[in-house]
C-alpha positions, 0 to 999 in steps of 0.5 A: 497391557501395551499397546503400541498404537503408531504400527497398530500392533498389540500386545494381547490380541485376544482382548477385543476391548484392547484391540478397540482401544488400539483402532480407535487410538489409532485412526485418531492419530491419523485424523490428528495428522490429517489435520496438521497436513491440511492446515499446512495447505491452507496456510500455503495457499492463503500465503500464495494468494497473498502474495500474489494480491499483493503483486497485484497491488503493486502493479501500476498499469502506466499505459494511460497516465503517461501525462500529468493529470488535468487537476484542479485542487482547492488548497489548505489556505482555500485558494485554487490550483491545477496543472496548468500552474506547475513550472515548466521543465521541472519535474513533478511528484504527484501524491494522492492521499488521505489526511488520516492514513497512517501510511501517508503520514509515515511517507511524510515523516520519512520525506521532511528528511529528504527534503533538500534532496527534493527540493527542485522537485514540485510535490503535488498532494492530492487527496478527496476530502470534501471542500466542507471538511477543509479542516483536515487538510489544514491540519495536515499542513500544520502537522507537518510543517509544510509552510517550510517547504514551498515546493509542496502544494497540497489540496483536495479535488473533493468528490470530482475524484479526476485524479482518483479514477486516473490513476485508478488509485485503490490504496493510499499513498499512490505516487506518480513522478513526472519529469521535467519534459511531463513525461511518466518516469514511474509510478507507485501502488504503495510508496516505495522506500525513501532513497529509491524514491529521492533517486527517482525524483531526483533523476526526473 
């Protein structure tokens, strides 16, 4: 006997056990394609919310941080430095990170490339390590070389987190670039590709 179950006909439909199997075979069918339908609604939805978190996370609200932020950083080499000792009429790059971000560390690697570009540029790398784990920041700066590249300061403003809750950071690496009057030129929630970031800092 055949039975062909996706117009739910049978062939023999005087045979109660036929038509049973049929029905059952059909609504199966039916649940099968049920289920297809509502996974792909899910995955639609989980990829908009997606979506939209991520915009949300991209978004810096400038509003408040028009200005270099008062800071106050102790260095790899466990000397003092803050606001107060960035030249004048030079643009500033402020980058608030973690020694064992993996993305902080891609963002470096990409940058040392760029750094004749950036090279008027005083970059400015803040991150919360405690004072009593300086050690991280130490070998960060020789991971990278940083001795090479005199306009880089970095540090850390321990658990003060000033800079942290002014610009509201929730990832890492947040970038903040300044021009030389001070003045917000724009800011990143996640760091930007290479060359827009070298044309920003270069045109600040």
């Amino acid at each position: 006997m055949m039975c062909e179950c996706a117009d739910f006909k049978c062939a023999d439909e005087y045979d109660p056990l036929n038509l049973h199997i049929c029905i059952f075979a059909h609504l199966h069918i039916k649940n099968v394609h049920l289920q297809l339908i509502m996974k792909k609604i899910l995955l639609i939805v989980i990829l908009v919310i997606a979506a939209g978190c991520t915009r949300a996370q991209d978004t810096v609200d400038t509003k408040n941080i028009q200005k270099i932020p008062p800071f106050k950083i102790l260095r790899q080499d466990s000397t003092w430095f803050s606001a107060a000792n960035l030249k004048k009429n030079k643009p500033v790059m402020i980058i608030y990170f973690s020694p064992d971000c993996s993305h902080c560390q891609h963002l470096m690697y990409d940058m040392k490339s760029h750094m004749k570009q950036l090279r008027n540029v005083q970059i400015v790398m803040v991150t919360f390590t405690e004072a009593s784990m300086l050690k991280m920041i130490q070998d960060f700066y020789k991971t990278f070389d940083l001795k090479k590249y005199p306009n880089i300061t970095i540090g850390t403003e321990g658990h003060t987190y000033v800079v942290q809750r002014y610009y509201q950071v929730r990832t890492t690496p947040f970038i903040a670039i300044y021009g030389h009057d001070g003045k917000l030129v724009k800011a990143y929630a996640k760091a930007p590709a290479m060359p827009e970031l070298v044309r920003v800092a270069k045109g600040a």
